[in-house]
C-alpha positions in Angstrom: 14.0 5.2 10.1 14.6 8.2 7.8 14.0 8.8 4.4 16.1 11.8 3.8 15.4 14.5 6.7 12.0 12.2 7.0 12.2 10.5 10.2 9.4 8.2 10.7 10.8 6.7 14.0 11.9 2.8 15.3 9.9 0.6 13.1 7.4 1.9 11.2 4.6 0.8 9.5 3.3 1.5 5.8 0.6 1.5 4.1 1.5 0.0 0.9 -0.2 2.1 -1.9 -2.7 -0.2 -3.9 -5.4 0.5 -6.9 -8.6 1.0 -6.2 -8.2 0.3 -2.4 -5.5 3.7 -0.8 -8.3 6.4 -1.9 -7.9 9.1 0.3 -11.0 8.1 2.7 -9.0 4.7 3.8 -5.7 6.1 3.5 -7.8 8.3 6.1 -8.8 5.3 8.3 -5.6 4.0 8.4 -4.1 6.6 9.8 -6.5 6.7 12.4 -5.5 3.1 13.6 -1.8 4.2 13.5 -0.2 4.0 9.6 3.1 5.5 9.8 3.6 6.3 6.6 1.6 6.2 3.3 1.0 6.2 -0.1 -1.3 7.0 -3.2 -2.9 4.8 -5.5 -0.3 4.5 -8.2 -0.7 6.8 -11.4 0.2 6.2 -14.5 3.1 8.9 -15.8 1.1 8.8 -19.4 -1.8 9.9 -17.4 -0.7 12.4 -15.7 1.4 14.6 -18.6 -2.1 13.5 -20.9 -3.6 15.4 -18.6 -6.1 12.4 -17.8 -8.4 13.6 -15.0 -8.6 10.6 -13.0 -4.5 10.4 -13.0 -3.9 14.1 -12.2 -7.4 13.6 -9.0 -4.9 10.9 -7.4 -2.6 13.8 -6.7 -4.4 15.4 -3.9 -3.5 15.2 -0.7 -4.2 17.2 2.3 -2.0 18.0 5.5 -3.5 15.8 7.7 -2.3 12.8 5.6 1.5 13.2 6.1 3.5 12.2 6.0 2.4 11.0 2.5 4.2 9.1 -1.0 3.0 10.0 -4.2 3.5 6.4 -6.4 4.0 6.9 -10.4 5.0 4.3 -12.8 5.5 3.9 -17.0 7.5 2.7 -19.0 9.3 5.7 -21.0 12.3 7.6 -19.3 10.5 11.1 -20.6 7.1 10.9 -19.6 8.5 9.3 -15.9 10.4 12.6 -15.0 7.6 14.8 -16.2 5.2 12.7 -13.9 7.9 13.1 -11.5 7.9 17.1 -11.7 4.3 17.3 -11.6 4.0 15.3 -8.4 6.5 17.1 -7.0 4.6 19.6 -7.4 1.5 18.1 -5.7 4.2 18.7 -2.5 4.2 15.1 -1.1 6.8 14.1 1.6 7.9 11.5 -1.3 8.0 10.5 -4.5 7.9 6.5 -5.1 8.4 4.7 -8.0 6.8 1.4 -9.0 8.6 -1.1 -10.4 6.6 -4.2 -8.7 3.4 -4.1 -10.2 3.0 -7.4 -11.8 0.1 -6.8 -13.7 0.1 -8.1 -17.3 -1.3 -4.8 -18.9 1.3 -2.8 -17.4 3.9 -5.4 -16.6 3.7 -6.6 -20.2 4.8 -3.4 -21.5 7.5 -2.6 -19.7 6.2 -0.5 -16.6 5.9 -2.1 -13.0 7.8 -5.0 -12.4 7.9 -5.5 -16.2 11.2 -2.7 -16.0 12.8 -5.9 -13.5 14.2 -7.3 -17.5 15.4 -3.9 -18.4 17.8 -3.2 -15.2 19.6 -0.9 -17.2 16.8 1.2 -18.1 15.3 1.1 -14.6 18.2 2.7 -13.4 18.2 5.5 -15.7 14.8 5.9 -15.5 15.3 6.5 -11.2 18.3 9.2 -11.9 16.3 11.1 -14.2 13.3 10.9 -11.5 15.6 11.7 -8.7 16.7 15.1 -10.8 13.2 15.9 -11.5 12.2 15.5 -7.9 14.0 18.9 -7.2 14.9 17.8 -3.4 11.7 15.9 -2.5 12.9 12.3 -1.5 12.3 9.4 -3.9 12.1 5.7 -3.1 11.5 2.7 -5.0 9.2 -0.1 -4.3 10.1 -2.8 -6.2 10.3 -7.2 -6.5 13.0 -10.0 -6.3 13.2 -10.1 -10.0 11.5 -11.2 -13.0 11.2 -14.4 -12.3 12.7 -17.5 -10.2 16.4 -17.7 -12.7 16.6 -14.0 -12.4 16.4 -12.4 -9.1 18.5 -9.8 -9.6 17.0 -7.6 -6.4 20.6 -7.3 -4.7 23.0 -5.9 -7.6 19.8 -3.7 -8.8 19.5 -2.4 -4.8 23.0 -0.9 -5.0 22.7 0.7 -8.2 19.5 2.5 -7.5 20.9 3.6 -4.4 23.7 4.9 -6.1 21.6 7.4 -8.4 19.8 8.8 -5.5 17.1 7.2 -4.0 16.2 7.4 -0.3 15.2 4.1 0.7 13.8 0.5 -1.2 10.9 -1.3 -0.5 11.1 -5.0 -1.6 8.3 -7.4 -2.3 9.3 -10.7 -1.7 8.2 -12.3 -4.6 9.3 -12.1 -8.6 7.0 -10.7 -11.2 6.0 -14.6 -12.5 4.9 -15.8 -9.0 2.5 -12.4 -9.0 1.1 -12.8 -5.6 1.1 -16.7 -5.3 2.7 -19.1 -3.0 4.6 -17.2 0.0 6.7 -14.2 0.1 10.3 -15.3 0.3 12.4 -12.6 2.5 15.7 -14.3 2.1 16.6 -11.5 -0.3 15.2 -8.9 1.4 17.1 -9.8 4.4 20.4 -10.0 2.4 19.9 -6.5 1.0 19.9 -5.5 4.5 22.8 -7.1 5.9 24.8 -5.9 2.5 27.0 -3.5 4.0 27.4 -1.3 1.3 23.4 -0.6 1.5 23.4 2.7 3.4 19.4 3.8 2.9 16.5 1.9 4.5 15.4 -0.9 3.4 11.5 -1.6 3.9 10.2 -5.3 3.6 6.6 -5.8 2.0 4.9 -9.6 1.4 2.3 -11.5 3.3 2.4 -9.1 6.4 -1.1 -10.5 7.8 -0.6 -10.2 11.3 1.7 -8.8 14.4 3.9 -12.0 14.8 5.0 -11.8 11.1 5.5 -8.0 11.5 7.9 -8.6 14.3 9.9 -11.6 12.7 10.5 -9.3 9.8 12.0 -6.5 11.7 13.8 -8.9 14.5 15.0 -12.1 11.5 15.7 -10.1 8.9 16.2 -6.2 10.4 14.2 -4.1 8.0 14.4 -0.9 8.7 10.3 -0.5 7.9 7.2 -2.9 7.1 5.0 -2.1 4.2 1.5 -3.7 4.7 -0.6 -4.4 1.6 -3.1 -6.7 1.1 -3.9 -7.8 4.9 -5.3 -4.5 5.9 -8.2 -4.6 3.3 -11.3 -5.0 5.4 -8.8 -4.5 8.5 -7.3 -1.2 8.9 -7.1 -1.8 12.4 -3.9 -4.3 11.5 -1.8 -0.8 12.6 -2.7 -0.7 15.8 -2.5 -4.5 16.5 1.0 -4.9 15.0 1.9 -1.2 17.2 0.9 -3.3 20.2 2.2 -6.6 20.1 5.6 -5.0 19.6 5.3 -2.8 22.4 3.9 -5.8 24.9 3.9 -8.9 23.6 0.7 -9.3 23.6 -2.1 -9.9 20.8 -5.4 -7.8 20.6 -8.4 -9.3 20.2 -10.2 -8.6 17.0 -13.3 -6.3 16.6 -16.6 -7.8 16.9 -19.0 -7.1 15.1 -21.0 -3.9 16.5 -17.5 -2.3 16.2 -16.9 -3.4 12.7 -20.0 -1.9 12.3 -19.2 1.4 13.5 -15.8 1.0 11.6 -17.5 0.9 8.4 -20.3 4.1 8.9 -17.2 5.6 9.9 -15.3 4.9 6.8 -18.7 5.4 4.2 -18.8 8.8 6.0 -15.5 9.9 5.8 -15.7 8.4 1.4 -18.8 10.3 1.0 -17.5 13.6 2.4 -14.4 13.0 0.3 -16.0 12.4 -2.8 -19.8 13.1 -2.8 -23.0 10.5 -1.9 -22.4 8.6 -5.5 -18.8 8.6 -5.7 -18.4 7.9 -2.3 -20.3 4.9 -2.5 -19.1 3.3 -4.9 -16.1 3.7 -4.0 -17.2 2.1 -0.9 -18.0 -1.1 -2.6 -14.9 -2.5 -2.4 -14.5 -1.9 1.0 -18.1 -2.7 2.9 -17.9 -6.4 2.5 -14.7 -7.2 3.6 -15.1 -5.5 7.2 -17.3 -8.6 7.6 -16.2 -11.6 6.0 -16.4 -14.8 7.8 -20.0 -13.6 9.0 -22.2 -16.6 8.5 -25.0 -16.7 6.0 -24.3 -13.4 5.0 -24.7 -13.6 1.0 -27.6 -12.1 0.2 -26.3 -8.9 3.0 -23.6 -8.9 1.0 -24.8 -8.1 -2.4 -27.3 -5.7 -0.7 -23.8 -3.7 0.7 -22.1 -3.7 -3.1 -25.2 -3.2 -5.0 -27.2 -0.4 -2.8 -26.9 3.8 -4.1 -28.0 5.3 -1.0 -26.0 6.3 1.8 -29.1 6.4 4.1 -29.9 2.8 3.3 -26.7 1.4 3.7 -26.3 3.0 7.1 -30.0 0.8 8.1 -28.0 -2.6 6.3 -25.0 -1.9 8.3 -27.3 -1.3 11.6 -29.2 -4.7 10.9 -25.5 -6.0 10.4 -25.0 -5.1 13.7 -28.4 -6.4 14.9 -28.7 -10.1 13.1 -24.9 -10.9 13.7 -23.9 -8.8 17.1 -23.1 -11.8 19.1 -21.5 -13.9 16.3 -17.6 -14.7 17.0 -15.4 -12.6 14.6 -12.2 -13.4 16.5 -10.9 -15.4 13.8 -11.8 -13.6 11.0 -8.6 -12.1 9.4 -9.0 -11.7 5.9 -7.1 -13.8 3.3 -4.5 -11.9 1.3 -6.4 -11.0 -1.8 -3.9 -9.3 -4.4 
């Protein structure tokens, strides 16, 4: 699959970018289990030309990372190709534009998915983007529609390609569902098989393990897989989902000692990334979910999204490993949680 001069080879795999979860120290471990492709946290385009330091601090990115997406969203035309310019600028190996988030407070004023009722605007809005972009690639990650009487995905696929973009990532749901009851890839298939579609077309929605990954390429030919939600706690889901479609064959999930050695891993590489305090609390998000489905493991828990210190939760992840080494985890795949 390419996206431009991009080639990111037979099938790929992406890391769909998500708030508060693709910092750079998981975008990081990703990788390391095998993430094709990936993206930022999204930033707000009102942030970035405010000059709002935690919008402009979701720029960085560093070499080892690529190739890498840089994902903005707003709702004013302006502001959206000035956000474009300045992440541009970052040098990213894309620029992607959001118009799925289903969130009310951004939604609800026209950004994210909310632009799904405004097809006419969204369009402009992604020319103006693709001029500002000055070369670098832009995609679009966006929903079926607004909601169940107007899924308008496949007329607004062929006029976003037409201004320019690179490729489309479709989640499989409308903006009123948010992320309830099942994705529904009809669409997303039928964009495919439209043969006036000529870019990629990337299929996102309830990805949580290597059989669904293969169905979407081999039922409904994507070109690429976005993975959102499924590899919270799991970033291992690359490598699984690598490996079944290479042999057939489904690998066993981490026990717990290596979950254990997952997460030190991961604190490590968010502490390094951005210092002891940061670091850790950016790790609280993260911690828990490597070991969900543990058994009487509330009050751990709380002790892993409440403690400061990196030295101390280093000792609670080593008792982890200690109290719960021989417990079964081979049936704990998170639930999707977003």
């Amino acid at each position: 699959m390419k996206i431009g001069k991009l080639d990111l080879g037979e099938k790929p795999l992406l890391l769909a970018p998500m708030e508060d979860v693709t910092d750079a120290s998981f975008r990081w471990m990703c990788k390391e289990y095998g993430a094709d492709m990936m993206y930022t946290e999204f930033i707000s385009s009102d942030g970035l030309i405010r000059d709002a330091a935690k919008s402009v601090a979701k720029l960085a990115i560093t070499e080892d990372e690529r190739p890498i997406g840089i994902q903005i969203y707003g709702h004013l035309v302006e502001p959206m190709a000035e956000a474009a310019r300045m992440a541009r600028d970052a040098g990213p190996d894309v620029i992607d534009i959001n118009f799925g988030c289903p969130v009310k407070k951004i939604a609800g004023r026209g950004a994210g998915s909310g632009m799904m009722r405004e097809p006419d605007k969204m369009v402009e809005m992604t020319r103006r983007v693709v001029e500002a972009a000055g070369g670098v690639p832009v995609t679009v990650k966006t929903r079926l529609g607004w909601d169940e009487e107007t899924k308008n995905i496949e007329e607004i696929a062929l006029r976003l390609q037409d201004v320019g973009i690179a490729a489309l990532t479709i989640h499989g749901r409308t903006r009123a569902q948010m992320y309830r009851g099942e994705a529904d890839w009809t669409l997303i298939g039928a964009v495919k098989a439209n043969e006036e579609m000529r870019i990629p077309v990337i299929g996102n929605g309830d990805i949580s393990g290597p059989e669904l990954a293969r169905e979407a390429f081999e039922r409904w030919g994507v070109d690429g897989v976005m993975i959102g939600r499924a590899t919270y706690g799991r970033p291992w889901i690359f490598k699984e989902i690598k490996h079944y479609l290479e042999t057939g064959e489904l690998l066993p999930q981490p026990g717990v000692a290596e979950r254990v050695e997952i997460a030190k891993k991961h604190l490590a590489k968010s502490v390094e990334v951005k210092g002891e305090r940061g670091g850790v609390l950016e790790m609280r998000r993260h911690l828990s979910c490597y070991f969900k489905g543990l058994t009487n493991f509330k009050e751990t828990r709380l002790k892993l999204v409440t403690e400061n210190e990196v030295e101390e939760l280093m000792r609670i992840l080593d008792v982890i490993g200690e109290r719960w080494g021989e417990e079964d985890m081979s049936g704990a795949v998170p639930e999707l949680w977003k």
